[in-house]
Each structure stands twice: as C-alpha cells, then as structure tokens.
C-alpha positions, 0 to 999 in steps of 0.5 A: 616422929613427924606426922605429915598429913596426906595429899589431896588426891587429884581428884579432889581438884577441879579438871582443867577444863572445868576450872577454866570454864569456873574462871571464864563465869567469874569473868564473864559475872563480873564484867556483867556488873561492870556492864551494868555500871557502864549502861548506867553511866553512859547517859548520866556522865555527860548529864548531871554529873558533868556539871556537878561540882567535884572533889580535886581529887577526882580523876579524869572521866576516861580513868574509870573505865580502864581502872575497873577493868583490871579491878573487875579481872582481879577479882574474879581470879581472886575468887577463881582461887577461893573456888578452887581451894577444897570445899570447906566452911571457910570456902563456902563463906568467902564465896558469899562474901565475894557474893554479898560485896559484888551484889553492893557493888552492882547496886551503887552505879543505878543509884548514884547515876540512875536514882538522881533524876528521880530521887534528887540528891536522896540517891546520893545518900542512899549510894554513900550508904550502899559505898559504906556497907561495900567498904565493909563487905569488901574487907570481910571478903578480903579476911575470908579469902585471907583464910581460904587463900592468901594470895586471893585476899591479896589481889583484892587490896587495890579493889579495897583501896579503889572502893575506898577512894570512891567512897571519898569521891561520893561523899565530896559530891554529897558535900558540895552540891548542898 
C-alpha cells in the first residue's frame, strides 16, 4: 500500500497578487541596500580609494555596480521562493538568516567607505570583520533556504562567491596600505 501525502490546497498558497507584491518588497529592500552602499561610495571612490594601493585582482571601479545589481536581484527572488514555500520553522529561519545576511551587508559599505575619514585604517578592520561574519551569514542562509528550497540555496551561490572575493579585496586594502 503506498501512502501519498496530501496536496497543499490553493489556499495555503499566496494569490498571485500578493505574491508579486511580496517579490516587489524583497526588491524594492534589496535595492534599498544597494542604495545605500552606492550613496556611500559615490564620494569616497573617487576620494581616498582612488589612491589606496589595491590587489591586482581587483576590478575596474564600473564593474561593481553592474555586478551587484544582478546579485541584489537574485537574492530577493532567492528569498521570494523561501517565502512562498508553506510556513514552517525552517521557513521562518532562512528568513532571518536572509535577514541577519542583508542587515551585515548594509552595514560593510558606511564602514569601509564612510568610517575611513573618521576612524582611519580602523574601518578597515571593523569591515574585514563585518565581511567575515557576512561570509558566514551568507552560508547559513544558503543551508537554510537549501532546506526550504533548493533552488533558492542556489541562486545564492555566485552572492556567496562574490562576498567571498570582496572579502580578499578588504583584506588586500588592509594589507597594503600599513
């Protein structure tokens, strides 16, 4: 005798309304992140950056920008399809995760950027720390969503990678500006 377990009713699903309007807010939360790492970049790249030495690997200024956009939009649809699986435990923790992953990386632009005419080299440290807790964060959430939604887990995997060579490009700053 083979047992099948029942089907979620529609009902238990967001309307397509809703749901687009829940992918339009992850959106609309994420970019507000990339806003406030552009606002904070836009008078330091050209500043102290500029003349900062840098690792060879790092790319061209106009990369970024074009990269974390496509990153930003991933990870809302990433955590767009955590949302829209049933409520559950697991749901509810890969949405904190995503939560906790997006608060670090908010925080790291102001303080690489912004802290370094204040605090000096300082906000260099306090960000590679900041980098190295959103490296974690990012893999939890990754693992998370793994267990809500595969496919969710993912679509955050160049995310992860991309933090993780940000991650070498803090450190290179660090390293060759003592």
């Amino acid at each position: 005798m083979t047992i099948v377990a029942p089907r979620p009713s529609s009902s238990s699903a967001p309307s397509a309304a809703r749901s687009a309007l829940a992918l339009v807010g992850f959106l609309v939360v994420a970019y507000a992140v990339a806003a406030l790492g552009a606002f904070t970049t836009i008078t330091q790249v050209n500043g102290w950056y500029a003349h900062a030495e840098k690792a060879f690997w790092t790319p061209p200024n106009a990369v970024f920008g074009p990269v974390w956009s496509v990153l930003y939009a991933l990870m809302s649809i990433a955590a767009w399809l955590v949302w829209r699986a049933p409520a559950s435990t697991g749901r509810r923790r890969a949405l904190t995760t995503y939560v906790v992953q997006l608060v670090l990386n908010a925080l790291w632009t102001p303080v690489f950027f912004g802290l370094y005419p204040l605090a000096g080299q300082g906000s260099w440290w306090i960000a590679l720390a900041i980098i190295g807790a959103l490296d974690v964060a990012v893999l939890v959430t990754m693992i998370r969503f793994w267990a809500v939604r595969r496919v969710a887990a993912v679509l955050l995997i160049p995310y992860w990678a991309w933090v993780l060579y940000a991650t070498t490009l803090n450190a290179a700053v660090l390293v060759l500006n003592r």
